[in-house]
C-alpha atoms as one frame of an Amber mdcrd trajectory, in Angstrom:
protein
 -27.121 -66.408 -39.617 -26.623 -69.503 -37.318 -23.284 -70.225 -35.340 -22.602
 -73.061 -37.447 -22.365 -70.283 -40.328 -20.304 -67.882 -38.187 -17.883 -70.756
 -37.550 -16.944 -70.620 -41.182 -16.185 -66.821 -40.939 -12.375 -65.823 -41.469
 -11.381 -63.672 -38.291 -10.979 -60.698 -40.461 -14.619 -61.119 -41.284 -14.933
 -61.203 -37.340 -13.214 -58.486 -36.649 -14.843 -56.386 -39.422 -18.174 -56.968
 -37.889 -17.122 -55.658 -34.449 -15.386 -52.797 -35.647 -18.344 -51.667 -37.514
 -20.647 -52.336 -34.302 -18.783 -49.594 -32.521 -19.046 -47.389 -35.291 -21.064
 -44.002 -35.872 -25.305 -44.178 -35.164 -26.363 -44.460 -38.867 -23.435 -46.759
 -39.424 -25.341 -49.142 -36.666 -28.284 -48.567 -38.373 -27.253 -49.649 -42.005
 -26.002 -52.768 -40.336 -28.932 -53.604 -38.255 -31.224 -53.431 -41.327 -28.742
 -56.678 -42.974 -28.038 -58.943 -39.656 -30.056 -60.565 -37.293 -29.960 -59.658
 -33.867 -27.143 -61.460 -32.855 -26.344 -61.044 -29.148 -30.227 -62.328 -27.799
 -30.301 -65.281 -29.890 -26.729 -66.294 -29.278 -24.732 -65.998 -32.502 -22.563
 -63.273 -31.623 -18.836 -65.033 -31.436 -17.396 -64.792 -28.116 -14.029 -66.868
 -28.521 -12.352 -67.862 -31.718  -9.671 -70.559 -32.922  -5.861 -69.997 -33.787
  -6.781 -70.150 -37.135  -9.975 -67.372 -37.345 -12.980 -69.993 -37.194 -15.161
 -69.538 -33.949 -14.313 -71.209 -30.983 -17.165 -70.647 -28.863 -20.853 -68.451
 -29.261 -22.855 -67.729 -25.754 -26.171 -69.567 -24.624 -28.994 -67.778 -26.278
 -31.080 -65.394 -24.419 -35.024 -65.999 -23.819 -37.631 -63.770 -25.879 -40.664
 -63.074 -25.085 -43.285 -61.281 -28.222 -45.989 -58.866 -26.849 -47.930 -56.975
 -29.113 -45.930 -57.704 -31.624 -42.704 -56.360 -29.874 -39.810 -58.225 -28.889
 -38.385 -58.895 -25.471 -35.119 -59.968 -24.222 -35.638 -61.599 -20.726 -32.928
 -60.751 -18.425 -32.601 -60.995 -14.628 -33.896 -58.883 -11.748 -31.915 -56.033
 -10.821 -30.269 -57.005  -7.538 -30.502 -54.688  -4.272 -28.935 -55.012  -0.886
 -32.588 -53.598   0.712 -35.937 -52.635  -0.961 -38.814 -50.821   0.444 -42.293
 -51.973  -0.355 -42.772 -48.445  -2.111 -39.834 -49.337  -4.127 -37.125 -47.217
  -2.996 -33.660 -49.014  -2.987 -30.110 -49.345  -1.583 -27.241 -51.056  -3.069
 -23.983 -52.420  -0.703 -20.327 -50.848  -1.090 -19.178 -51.737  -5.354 -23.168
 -53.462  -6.140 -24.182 -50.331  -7.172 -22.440 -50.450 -10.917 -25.004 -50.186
 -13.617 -28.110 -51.093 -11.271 -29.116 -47.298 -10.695 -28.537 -46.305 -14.172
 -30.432 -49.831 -15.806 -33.374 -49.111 -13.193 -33.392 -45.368 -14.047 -33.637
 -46.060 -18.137 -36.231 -48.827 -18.416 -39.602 -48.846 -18.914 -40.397 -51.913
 -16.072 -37.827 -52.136 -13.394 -38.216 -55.648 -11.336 -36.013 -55.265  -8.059
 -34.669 -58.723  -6.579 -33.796 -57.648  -3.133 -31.817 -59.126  -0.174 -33.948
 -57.608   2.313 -37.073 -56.288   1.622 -38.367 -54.025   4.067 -41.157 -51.305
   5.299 -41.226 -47.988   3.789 -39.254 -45.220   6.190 -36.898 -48.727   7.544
 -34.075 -47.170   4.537 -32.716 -43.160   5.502 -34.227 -40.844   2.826 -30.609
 -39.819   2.091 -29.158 -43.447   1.468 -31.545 -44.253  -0.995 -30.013 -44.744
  -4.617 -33.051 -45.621  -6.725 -36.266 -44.097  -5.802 -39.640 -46.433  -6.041
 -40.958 -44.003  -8.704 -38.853 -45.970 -11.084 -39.139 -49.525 -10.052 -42.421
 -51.617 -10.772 -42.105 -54.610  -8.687 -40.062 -55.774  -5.855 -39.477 -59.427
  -4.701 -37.785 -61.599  -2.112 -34.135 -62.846  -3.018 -33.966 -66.635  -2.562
 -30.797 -67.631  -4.317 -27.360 -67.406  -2.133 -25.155 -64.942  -2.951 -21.720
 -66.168  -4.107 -18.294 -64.173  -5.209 -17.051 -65.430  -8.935 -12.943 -64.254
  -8.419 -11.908 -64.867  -4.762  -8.378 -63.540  -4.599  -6.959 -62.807  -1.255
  -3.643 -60.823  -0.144  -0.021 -62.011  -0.456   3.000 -61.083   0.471   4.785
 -58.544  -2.104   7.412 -61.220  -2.810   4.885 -64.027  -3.269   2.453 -61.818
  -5.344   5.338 -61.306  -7.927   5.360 -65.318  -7.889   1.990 -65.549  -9.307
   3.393 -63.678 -12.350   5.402 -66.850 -13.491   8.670 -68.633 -12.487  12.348
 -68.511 -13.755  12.972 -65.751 -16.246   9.929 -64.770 -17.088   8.501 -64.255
 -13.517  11.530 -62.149 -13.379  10.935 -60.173 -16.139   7.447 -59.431 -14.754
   8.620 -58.461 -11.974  11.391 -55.931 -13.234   8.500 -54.306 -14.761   6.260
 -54.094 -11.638   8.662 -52.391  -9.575   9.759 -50.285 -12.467   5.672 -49.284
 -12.591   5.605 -48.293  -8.829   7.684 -45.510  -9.934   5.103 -43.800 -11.961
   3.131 -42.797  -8.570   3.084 -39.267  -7.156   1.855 -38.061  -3.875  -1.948
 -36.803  -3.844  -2.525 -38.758  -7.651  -5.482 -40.323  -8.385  -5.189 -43.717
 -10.629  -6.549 -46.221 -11.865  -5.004 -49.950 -12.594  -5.476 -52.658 -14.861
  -5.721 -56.429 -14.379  -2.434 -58.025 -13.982   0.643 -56.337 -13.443  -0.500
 -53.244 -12.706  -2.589 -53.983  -9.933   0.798 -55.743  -8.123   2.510 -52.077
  -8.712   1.168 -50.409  -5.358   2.862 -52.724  -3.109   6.262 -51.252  -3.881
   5.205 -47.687  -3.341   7.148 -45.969  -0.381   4.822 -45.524   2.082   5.448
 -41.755   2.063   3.405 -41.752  -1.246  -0.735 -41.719  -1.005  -2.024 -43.057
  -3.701  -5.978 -43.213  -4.178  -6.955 -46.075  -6.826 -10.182 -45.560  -8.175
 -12.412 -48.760 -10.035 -14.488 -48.435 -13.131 -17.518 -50.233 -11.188 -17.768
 -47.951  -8.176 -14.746 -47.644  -5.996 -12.631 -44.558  -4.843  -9.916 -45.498
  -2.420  -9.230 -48.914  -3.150  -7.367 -51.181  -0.865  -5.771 -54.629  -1.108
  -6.772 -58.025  -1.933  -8.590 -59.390   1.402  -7.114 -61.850   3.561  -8.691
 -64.977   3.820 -12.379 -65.589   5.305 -12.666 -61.943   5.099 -13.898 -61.629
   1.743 -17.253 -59.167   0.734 -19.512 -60.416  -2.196 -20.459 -56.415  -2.538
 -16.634 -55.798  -2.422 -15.444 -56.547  -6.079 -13.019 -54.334  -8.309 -13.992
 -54.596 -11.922 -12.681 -56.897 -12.891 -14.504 -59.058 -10.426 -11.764 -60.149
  -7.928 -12.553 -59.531  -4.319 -10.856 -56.057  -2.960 -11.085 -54.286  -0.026
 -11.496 -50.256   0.991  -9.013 -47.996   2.355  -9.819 -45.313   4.993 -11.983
 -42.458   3.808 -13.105 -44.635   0.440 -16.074 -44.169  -1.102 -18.731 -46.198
  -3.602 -20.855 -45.144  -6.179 -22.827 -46.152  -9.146 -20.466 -47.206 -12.496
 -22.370 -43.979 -14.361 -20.278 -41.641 -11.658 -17.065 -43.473 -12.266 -17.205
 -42.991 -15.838 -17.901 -39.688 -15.595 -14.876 -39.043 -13.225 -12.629 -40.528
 -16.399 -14.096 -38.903 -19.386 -13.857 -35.175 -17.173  -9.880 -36.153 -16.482
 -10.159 -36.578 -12.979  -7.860 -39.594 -12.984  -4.106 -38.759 -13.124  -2.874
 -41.857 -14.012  -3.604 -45.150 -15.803  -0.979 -48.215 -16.117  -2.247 -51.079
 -18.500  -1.408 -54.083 -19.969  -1.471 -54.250 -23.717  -1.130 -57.050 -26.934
   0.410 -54.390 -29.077   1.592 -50.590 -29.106   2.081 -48.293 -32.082   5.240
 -46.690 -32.182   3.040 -43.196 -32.333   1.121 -44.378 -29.187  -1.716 -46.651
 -30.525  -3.152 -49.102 -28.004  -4.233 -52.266 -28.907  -5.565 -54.517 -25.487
  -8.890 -55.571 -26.180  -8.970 -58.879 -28.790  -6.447 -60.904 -30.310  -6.647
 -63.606 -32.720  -8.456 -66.850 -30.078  -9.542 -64.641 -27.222 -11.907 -61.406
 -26.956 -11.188 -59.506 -24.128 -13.650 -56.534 -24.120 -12.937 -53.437 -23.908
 -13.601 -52.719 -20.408 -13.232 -49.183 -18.862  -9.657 -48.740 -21.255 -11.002
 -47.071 -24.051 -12.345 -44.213 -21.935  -9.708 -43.797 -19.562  -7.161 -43.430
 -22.635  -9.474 -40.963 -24.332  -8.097 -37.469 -22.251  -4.258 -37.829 -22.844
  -4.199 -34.359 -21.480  -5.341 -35.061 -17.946  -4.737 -38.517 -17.992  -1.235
 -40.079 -18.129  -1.138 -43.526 -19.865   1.640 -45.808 -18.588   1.430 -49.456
 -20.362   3.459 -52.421 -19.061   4.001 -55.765 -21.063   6.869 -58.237 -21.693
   8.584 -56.423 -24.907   7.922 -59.763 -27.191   5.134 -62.300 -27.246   5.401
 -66.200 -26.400   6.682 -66.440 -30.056   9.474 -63.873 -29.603   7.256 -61.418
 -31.998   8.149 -57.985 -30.577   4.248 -55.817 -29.147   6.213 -52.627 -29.858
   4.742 -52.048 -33.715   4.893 -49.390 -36.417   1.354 -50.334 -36.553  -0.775
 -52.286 -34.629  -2.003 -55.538 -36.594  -4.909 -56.171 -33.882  -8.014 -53.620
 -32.935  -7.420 -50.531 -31.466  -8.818 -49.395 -27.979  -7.301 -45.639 -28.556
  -5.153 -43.888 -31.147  -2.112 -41.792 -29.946  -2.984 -42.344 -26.242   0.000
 -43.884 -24.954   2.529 -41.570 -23.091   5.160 -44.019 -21.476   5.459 -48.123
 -23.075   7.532 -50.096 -19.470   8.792 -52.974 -20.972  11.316 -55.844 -20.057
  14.377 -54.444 -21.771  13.605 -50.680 -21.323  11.421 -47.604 -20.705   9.956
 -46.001 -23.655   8.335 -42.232 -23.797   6.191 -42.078 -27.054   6.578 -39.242
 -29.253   2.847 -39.271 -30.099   3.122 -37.328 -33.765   7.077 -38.581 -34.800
   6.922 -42.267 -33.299
């Protein structure tokens, strides 16, 4: 099934197909027998058109066949310092995925920044021991930082959100979010709006914001020339660390969310169910991802999910629906809707 023949696919076609992707084991199973494996030979849709036809498909991935299996090339995992016996640190938010990904396959390759003798990294700082990694090598390429955001004043941060009315709206809504903190919480932000919340806390109120890739106790945006390429929140913008943070592997932070040890989660959102459905993953020209959302909206009882968005879209179509019309990240997760016009606490089983 070629790209060319994907580009002829309505969107609810598309949206079928992605649905069912995330759907139960033998549910994937059934549908890998019929399609082709999309994602390696690049005919998986990652953008589509107003009007449902596909936009865009990514660059196909290299295969390599041995013994009649196979392989998807990807690139080395990448390590602040290796050891010649394999053993392996990762810098501040690099860790994500890299200890779980060298942990789970069958030939670990190790690009390192610094490869050095065996004893040269403390037995208690190392996150991947050699008995999982095959091969090490030298890192040649220069490491660069894809989002470079630095810190800005409060009132200039709210400035990036738009000018004129809408700018204001966005702003009403910020400050409006900085009320949802309490002393001692733990919480995590979204992209956006919610990450501008924190700098209208009082300062009596210590807040620690946690990442999905790795962070516990995260600061603000840098100031310039004193950005970190291992200091990244996850949604790839540069970041700093408070006092007393800490970083760990992705695998960790997930498991902090699904056991409903984060208090709080504010989040932007295409559409809302008036019974607490969350739709903020794909609309109709653009697929976001899901991201760390759907799990930190799966434990409504330990986790309290604020969402903020303007209360209509461009076209004056209100987000606040009986039903939502695009894919759902969770059902009857949403516990407080901060809007333009007003604050809205969901009735999760009346609407």
């Amino acid at each position: 099934m070629p790209c060319s023949i994907l580009k002829r696919m309505r969107r609810g076609a598309l949206i079928g197909l992605l649905a069912r992707t995330f759907a139960s084991t033998s549910r994937r199973n059934e549908i890998n027998k019929i399609l082709p494996p999309v994602v390696q030979t690049g005919e998986l849709p990652q953008r589509q058109n107003a009007d449902g036809t596909v936009a865009r498909c990514p660059t196909p991935r290299d295969v390599k066949v041995s013994d009649g299996k196979s392989y998807v090339m990807k690139e080395a995992l990448k390590a602040w310092k290796a050891g010649r016996l394999g053993n392996c640190m990762f810098r501040f938010a690099a860790a994500n995925f890299n200890g779980t990904m060298a942990r789970n396959a069958k030939m670990t390759i190790v690009e390192a920044e610094h490869v050095v003798e065996p004893g040269d990294i403390d037995p208690g700082v190392v996150h991947v021991p050699g008995l999982y990694v095959k091969r090490v090598i030298q890192s040649t390429a220069e490491k660069g930082i894809e989002k470079v955001v630095n810190a800005k004043d409060p009132s200039d941060a709210l400035n990036s959100l738009g000018a004129g009315d809408a700018g204001s709206k966005r702003g009403g809504i910020v400050r409006r979010a900085a009320k949802e903190f309490r002393n001692g919480m733990y919480a995590n932000l979204g992209i956006g709006m919610p990450m501008l919340a924190p700098s209208f806390v009082h300062p009596s109120v210590k807040v620690q914001l946690q990442s999905e890739n790795g962070i516990l106790g995260l600061g603000p945006y840098p100031k310039k020339g004193e950005e970190d390429q291992d200091l990244i929140n996850a949604g790839k913008e540069t970041v700093t660390l408070l006092f007393g943070a800490s970083c760990f592997g992705s695998g960790k932070s997930f498991r902090m969310i699904k056991a409903g040890r984060i208090n709080l989660t504010i989040l932007g959102a295409m559409q809302v169910s008036m019974r607490g459905d969350l739709a903020n993953w794909m609309l109709p020209g653009k697929i976001k991802g899901f991201g760390g959302a759907i799990y930190l909206v799966s434990n409504l009882q330990a986790t309290k999910v604020v969402v903020t968005m303007e209360h209509t879209d461009k076209k004056g179509r209100p987000k606040i629906l009986k039903q939502c019309e695009f894919p759902l990240t969770g059902k009857a997760c949403v516990s407080r809707i901060i809007t333009d016009l007003c604050v809205f606490n969901v009735d999760l089983t009346n609407g």
